[in-house]
C-alpha positions in Angstrom: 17.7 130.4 112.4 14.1 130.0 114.8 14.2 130.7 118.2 13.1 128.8 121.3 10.6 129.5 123.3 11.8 131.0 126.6 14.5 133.5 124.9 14.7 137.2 126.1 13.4 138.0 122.4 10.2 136.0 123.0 6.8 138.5 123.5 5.2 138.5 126.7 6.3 139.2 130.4 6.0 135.7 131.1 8.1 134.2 128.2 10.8 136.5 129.9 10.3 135.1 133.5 10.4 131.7 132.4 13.9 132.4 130.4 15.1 133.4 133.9 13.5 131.0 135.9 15.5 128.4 133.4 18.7 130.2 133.4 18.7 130.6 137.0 18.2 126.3 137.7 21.5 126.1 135.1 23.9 128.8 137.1 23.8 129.1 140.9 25.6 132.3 140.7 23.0 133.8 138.2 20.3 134.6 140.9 23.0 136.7 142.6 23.6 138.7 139.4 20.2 139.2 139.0 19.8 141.0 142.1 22.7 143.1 141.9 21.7 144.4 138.4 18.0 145.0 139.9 19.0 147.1 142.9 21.6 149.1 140.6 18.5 149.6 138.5 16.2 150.4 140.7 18.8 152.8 142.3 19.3 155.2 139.5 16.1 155.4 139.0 15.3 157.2 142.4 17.8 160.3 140.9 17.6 162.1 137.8 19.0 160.9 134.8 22.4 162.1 134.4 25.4 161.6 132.0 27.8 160.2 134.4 25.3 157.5 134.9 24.7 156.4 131.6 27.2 153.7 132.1 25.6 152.3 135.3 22.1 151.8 133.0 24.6 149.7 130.3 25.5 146.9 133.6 21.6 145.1 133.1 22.5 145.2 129.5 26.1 143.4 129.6 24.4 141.3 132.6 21.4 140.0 129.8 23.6 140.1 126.4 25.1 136.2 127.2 21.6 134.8 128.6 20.5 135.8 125.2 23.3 134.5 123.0 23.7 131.5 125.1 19.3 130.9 124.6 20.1 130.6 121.0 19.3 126.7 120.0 19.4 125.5 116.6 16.4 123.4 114.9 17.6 122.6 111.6 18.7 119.1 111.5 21.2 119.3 108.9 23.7 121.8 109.8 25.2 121.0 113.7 26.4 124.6 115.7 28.6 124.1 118.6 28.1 126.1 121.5 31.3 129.0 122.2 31.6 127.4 125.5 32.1 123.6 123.9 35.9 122.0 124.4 35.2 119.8 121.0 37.4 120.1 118.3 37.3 119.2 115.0 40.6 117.1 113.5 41.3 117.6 109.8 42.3 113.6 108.0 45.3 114.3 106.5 47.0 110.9 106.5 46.5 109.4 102.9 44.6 106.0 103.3 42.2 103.7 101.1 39.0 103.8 102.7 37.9 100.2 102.2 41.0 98.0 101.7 41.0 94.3 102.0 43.9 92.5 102.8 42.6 89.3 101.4 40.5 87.7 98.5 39.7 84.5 97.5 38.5 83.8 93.7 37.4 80.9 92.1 38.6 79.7 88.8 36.3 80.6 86.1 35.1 83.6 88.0 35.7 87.7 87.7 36.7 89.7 90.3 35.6 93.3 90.3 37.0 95.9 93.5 37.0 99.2 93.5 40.0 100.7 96.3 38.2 104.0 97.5 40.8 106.8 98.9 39.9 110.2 101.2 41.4 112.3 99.0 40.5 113.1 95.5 41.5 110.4 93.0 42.4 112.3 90.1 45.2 113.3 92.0 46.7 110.5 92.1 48.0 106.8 90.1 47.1 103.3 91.4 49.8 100.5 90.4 50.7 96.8 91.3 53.8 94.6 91.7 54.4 91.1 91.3 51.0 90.8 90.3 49.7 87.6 89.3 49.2 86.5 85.4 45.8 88.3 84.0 45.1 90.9 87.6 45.1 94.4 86.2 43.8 97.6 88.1 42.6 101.0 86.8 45.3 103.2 87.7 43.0 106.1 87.9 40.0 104.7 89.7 42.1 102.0 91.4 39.6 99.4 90.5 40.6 95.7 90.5 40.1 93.6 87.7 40.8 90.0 87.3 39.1 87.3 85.3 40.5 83.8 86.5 40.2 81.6 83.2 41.0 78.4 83.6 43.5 78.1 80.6 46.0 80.2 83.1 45.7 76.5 85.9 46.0 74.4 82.8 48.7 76.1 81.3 50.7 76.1 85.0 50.6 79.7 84.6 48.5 80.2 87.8 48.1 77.4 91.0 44.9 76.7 93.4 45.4 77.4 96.9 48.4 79.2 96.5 48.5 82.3 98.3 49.8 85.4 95.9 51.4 88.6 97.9 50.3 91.5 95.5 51.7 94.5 96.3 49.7 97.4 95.7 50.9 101.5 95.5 48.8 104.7 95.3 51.4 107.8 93.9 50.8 111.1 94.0 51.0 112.8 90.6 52.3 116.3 91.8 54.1 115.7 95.4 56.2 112.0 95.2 56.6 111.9 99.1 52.4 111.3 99.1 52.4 107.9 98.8 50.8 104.9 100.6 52.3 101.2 99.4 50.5 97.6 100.6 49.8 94.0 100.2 47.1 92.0 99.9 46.5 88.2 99.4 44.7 86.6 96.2 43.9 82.7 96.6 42.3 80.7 94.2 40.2 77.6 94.4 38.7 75.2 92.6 35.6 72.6 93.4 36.3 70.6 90.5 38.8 67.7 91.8 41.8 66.4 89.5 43.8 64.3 90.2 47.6 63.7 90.4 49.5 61.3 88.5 52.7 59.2 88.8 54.3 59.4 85.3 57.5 57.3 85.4 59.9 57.8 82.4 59.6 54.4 81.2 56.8 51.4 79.3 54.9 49.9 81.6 56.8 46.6 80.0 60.4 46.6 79.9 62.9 43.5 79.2 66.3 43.4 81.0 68.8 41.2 81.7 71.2 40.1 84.6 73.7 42.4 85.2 72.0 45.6 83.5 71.2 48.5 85.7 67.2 49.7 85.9 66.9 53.6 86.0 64.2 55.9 85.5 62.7 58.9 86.9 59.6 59.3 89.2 57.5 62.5 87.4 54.4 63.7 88.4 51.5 64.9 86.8 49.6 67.8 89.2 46.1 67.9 89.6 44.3 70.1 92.2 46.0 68.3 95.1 50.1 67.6 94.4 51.4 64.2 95.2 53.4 64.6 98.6 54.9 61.4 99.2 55.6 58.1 97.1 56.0 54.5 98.4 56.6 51.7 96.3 56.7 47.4 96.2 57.8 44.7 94.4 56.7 40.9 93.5 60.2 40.2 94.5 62.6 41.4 97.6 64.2 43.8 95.6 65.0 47.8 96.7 66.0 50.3 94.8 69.8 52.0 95.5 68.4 55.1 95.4 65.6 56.6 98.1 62.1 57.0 96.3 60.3 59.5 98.6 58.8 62.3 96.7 58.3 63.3 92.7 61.5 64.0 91.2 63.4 60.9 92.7 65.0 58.4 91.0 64.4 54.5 91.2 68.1 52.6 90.6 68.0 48.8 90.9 71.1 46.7 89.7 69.9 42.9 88.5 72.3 40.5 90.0 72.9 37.4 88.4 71.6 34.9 90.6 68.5 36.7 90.5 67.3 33.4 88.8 68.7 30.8 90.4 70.1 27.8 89.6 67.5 25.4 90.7 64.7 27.5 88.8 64.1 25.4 85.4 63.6 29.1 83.5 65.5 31.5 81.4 63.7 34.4 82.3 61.9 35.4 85.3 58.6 38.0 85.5 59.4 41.3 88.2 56.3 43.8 88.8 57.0 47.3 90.6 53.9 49.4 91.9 54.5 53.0 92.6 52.0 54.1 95.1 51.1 58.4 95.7 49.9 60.4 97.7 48.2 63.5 98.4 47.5 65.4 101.6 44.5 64.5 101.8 45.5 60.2 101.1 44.3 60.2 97.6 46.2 57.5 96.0 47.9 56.8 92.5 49.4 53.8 91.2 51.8 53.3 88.6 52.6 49.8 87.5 55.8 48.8 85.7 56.6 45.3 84.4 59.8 43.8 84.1 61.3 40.7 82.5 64.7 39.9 83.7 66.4 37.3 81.6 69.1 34.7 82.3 72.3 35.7 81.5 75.9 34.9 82.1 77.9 36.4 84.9 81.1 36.1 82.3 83.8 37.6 85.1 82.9 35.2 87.8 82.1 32.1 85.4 85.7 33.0 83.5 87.4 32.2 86.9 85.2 29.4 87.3 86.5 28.1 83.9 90.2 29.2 85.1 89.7 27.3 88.1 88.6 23.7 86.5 91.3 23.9 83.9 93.8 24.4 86.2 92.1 21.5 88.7 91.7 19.1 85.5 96.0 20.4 84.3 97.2 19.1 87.9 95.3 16.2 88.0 96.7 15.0 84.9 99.7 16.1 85.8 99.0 13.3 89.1 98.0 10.7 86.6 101.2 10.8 84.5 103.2 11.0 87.5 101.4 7.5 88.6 101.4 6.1 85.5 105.1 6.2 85.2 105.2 4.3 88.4 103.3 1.5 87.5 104.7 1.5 83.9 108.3 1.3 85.4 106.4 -1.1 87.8 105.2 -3.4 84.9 108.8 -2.7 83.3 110.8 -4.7 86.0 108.8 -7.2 87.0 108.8 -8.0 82.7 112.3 -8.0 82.4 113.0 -10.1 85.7 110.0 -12.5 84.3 111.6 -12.7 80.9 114.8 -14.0 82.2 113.5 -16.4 84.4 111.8 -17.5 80.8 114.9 -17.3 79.0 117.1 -19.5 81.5 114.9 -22.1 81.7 114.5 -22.3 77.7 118.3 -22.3 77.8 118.4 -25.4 80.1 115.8 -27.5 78.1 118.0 -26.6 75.1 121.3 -27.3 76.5 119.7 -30.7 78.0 118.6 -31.1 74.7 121.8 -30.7 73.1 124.1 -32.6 75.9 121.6 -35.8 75.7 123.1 -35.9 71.9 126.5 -35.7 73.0 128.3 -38.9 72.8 129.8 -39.1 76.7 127.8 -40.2 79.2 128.3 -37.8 81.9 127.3 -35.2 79.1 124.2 -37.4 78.6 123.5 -37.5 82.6 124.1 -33.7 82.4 121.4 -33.3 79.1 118.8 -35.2 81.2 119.4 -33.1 84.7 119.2 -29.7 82.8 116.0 -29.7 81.8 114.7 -30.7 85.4 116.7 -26.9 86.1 114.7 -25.1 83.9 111.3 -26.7 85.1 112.6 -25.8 89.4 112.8 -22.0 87.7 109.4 -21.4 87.3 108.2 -21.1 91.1 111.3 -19.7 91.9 110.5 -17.0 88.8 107.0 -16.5 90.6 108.0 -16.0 93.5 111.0 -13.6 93.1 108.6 -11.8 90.0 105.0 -12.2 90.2 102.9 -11.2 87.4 101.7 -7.3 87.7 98.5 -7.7 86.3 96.4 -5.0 88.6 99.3 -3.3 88.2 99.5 -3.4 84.5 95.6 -2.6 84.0 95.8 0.2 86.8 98.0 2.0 83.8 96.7 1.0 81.2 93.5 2.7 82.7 94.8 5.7 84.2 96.7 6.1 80.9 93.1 6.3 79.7 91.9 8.9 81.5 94.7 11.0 81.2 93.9 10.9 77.7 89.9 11.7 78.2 91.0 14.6 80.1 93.3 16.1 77.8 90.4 15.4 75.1 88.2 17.3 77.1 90.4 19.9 77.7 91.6 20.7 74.0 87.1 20.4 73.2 85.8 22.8 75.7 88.2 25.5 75.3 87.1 29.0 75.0 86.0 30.8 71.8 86.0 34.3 71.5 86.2 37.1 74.4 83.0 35.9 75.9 82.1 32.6 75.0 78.3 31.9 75.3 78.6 28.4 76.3 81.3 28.8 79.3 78.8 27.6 81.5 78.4 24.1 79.7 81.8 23.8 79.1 82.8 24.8 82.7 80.0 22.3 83.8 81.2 19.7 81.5 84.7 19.3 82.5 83.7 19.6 86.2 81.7 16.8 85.6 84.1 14.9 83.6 86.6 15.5 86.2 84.3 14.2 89.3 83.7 11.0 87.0 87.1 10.2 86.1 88.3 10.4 90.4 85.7 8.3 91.1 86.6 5.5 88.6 90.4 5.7 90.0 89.2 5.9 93.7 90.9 2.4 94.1 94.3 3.7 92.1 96.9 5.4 94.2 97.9 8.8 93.2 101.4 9.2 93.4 103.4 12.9 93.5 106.8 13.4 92.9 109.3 16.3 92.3 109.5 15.0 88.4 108.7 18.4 86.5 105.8 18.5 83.9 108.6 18.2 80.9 110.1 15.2 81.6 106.7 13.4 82.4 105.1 14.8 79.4 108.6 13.3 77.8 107.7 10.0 79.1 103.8 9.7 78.5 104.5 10.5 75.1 107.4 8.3 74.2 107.5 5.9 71.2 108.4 3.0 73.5 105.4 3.0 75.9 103.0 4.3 73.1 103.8 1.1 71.5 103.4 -0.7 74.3 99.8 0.8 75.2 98.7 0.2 71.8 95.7 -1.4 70.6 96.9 -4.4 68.7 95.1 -6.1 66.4 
């Protein structure tokens, strides 16, 4: 240790001076001192030197002892003394702690992370260990270095995410005292510059062939790329939605193909449908997925059966109408023939019996042969007057008689085959068209209802007497 210049232990009266001159400017109270210990010095020596004062010559010396401690200065610049009189004091670390932690890293893919955790106490003490560490991060457990090598067959595999922030939690352990212990977290993020993108995936072709009355469904999947598709919007060539909300990946598209979805007027059997699935990322990158449809004609057999139902039974009571009429005109005809045909037969049986009384040999027989066929020829107004020919009346059933067989022609032809008959449209169409024709050809014939049952006019129609009558005659 080198002294300073200006100590008591320096040479030289002057050296000496200078240490007081110094030490007095520090300590008011010093000068006083100073010249108490000089005129107690300079006191004793006036008398002899005797024993009892021996302790009065040791007051300079207990006066000058702390100048000189206190002028002791240190030079070397690699060790630091602190002075008795400092109020500094020195506070030992003993809170385990890692030095140079960082609470956050961000790596990118195809890169290798290297960290070595520093602690501020000696590490082969203690054991370094992680939880709910990420596929492939590793760390010395006796160094606590942090290893990780982000290949990118951990993304691809779906093993590992980009910008997906991983809590790791991290634990130093004491290997001889288990309460010495420090546990923490930090954040791993990884990121990638290379861009791929998303893709809508539905679980169907791109071309699918349908029919009316089928039900579409398929999924909505998504491929992930660096950005995941957030939302999904979709539209169609025709004003069709789906039954089921499409919103996100995952979400089903349900569409039910009525059968009027080609309509009647449209001269096609099948009829082209496009759907575009459009997604999106968070940052609007867009993906489209296209799938075709062809929806093709088909029957709506429930509703067309009652259809059918519905014509039979119109076509069954109109016939029912036309037999009821036609035996009114028939029994029309009837009695107007029979009144007819006796007018006819009296006045044959006058001509005959004039015929025959003119022969007789008496003259008033003779007068009476002569005046009957005159009777016989007066008959004939009177006959057309009391019965005149029916002829509209007679045609009116031969023609509805007609019709009432058409109808039950076209009824025994277009009934149904099978469960589901393919052609129940044409056949429904057919009789409703048949049945349109036949009302308007006996728009001018009145149809007649009555409380005769179905039986007894079936009875009738189909009796010998008036089939003869109604035949065709060669």
């Amino acid at each position: 240790m080198k002294k300073q210049p200006g100590c008591l232990f320096a040479s030289g009266w002057d050296r000496w001076r200078n240490a007081i001159t110094m030490k007095a400017k520090s300590n008011n109270y010093f000068i006083r001192d100073l010249n108490l210990s000089f005129y107690i010095f300079a006191s004793m020596l006036k008398y002899p030197l005797r024993k009892k004062s021996i302790p009065y010559l040791l007051l300079p010396v207990l006066f000058f002892l702390p100048m000189i401690v206190s002028c002791q200065v240190v030079t070397d610049t690699s060790t630091i003394n602190i002075k008795p009189d400092s109020n500094f004091v020195k506070k030992e670390d003993t809170v385990l702690r890692i030095k140079n932690f960082s609470p956050y890293f961000t790596l990118h893919v195809d890169s290798t992370l290297d960290y070595h955790f520093e602690i501020n106490r000696d590490p082969q003490q203690y054991y370094w260990y992680l939880k709910n560490s990420p596929v492939g991060l590793k760390i010395n457990k006796d160094n606590g270095e942090l290893h990780f090598k982000a290949d990118k067959s951990y993304f691809l595999s779906g093993k590992l995410k980009y910008d997906n922030e991983y809590k790791v939690k991290m634990g130093i352990q004491n290997l001889n005292d288990p309460t010495d212990k420090v546990d923490t977290v930090f954040t791993l993020v990884f990121y990638n510059t290379e861009i791929i993108p998303s893709k809508i995936k539905p679980t169907v072709s791109s071309d699918l062939v349908i029919e009316e009355g089928d039900t579409l469904n398929f999924k909505l999947q998504c491929d992930d790329g660096s950005f995941p598709i957030e939302s999904i919007t979709y539209y169609t060539s025709s004003p069709i939605h789906s039954t089921t909300p499409i919103a996100h990946c995952g979400d089903d598209f349900t569409w039910n193909a009525p059968y009027d979805f080609i309509k009647d007027d449209e001269k096609t059997d099948q009829k082209p449908l496009t759907i575009t699935f459009i997604g999106t990322d968070k940052f609007f990158n867009h993906d489209t997925a296209i799938v075709k449809i062809t929806v093709k004609q088909t029957i709506n057999y429930p509703y067309r059966l009652i259809q059918y139902n519905k014509i039979t039974k119109d076509v069954d009571t109109y016939i029912l109408q036309l037999k009821s009429t036609f035996r009114i005109l028939d029994q029309k005809v009837k009695r107007t023939r029979n009144t007819r045909t006796s007018f006819d037969l009296t006045s044959a049986s006058t001509a005959l019996g004039g015929t025959i009384f003119s022969s007789l040999p008496t003259q008033s027989e003779q007068t009476t042969g002569k005046i009957l066929p005159s009777v016989g020829v007066a008959l004939v107004p009177v006959k057309e007057a009391v019965a005149p020919s029916k002829t509209t009346e007679q045609n009116s059933a031969s023609l509805v008689r007609s019709d009432i067989k058409r109808l039950q022609y076209l009824l025994t032809d277009n009934m149904l085959i099978g469960e589901k008959d393919p052609d129940i449209v044409k056949k429904t169409t057919k009789l409703r068209d048949e049945l349109t024709q036949v009302q308007l050809q006996l728009i001018d014939v009145p149809i007649v209802e009555d409380n005769t049952n179905s039986e007894e006019l079936d009875r009738y129609f189909n009796s010998p007497k008036v089939n003869k009558k109604y035949r065709l005659k060669k």
